[in-house]
C-alpha positions, 0 to 999 in steps of 0.5 A: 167524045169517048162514052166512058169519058161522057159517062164520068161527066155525066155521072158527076154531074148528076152527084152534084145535082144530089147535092144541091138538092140535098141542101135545099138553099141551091135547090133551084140551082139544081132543078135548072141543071136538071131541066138542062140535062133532060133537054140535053137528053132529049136531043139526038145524039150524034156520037154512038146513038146505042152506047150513048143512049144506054149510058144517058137513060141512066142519068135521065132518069135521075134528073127527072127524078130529082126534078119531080121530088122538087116540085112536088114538095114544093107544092105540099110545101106551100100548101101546107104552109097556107094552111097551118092556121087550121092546123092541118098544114103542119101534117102538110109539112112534115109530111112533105119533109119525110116525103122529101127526105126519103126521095132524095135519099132513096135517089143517092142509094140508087145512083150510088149502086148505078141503078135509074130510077122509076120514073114516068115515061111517056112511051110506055103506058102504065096500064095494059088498059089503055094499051090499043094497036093501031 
């Protein structure tokens, strides 16, 4: 398979999990695309394993970002639901919703411009720390 041609699929792709998310109702529908697209990832690749990790790391990153902002909002979602009879689960949920609202935003500019995004990666530790040679 050409890399340019992959790179098209993936990059549609990734848009329509953009807007899936974007409209909240399909939300699921693209969080298990983006579960699938990470466990593609992940996988080696067979064609071009440098040009095709390049491109795919790009795509990853957004998956897992998508993915993320999911599941973090739906948690503060429903914490803050759970909680609106005290009246702090209202500060929850719209809290929650800006949040939401400029993760996905902030992920369409970012993709629209061909950038990935910042996401944890367990390869590289964040804190020179815990940073220890063998």
């Amino acid at each position: 398979m050409n890399t340019d041609h992959y790179a098209v699929r993936q990059r549609l792709i990734v848009g329509l999990a953009y807007v899936l998310h974007l409209l909240l109702i399909p939300a699921v529908v693209g969080a298990v695309i983006n579960v699938l697209k990470i466990r593609e990832y992940d996988k080696p690749a067979t064609l071009q394993d440098g040009e095709r990790r390049d491109v795919t790391k790009l795509f990853e990153s957004h998956h897992k970002w998508l993915l993320n902002t999911l599941i973090i909002t739906l948690f503060f979602m429903a914490a803050g639901y759970g909680t609106m009879y005290y009246g702090v689960g209202y500060a929850l949920v719209i809290g929650a919703a800006a949040w939401w609202m400029y993760r996905i935003l902030r992920g369409i500019i970012t993709f629209a411009a061909n950038k990935p995004m910042p996401v944890w990666d367990d390869a590289k530790p964040r804190n020179a720390l815990i940073t220890h040679s063998p």
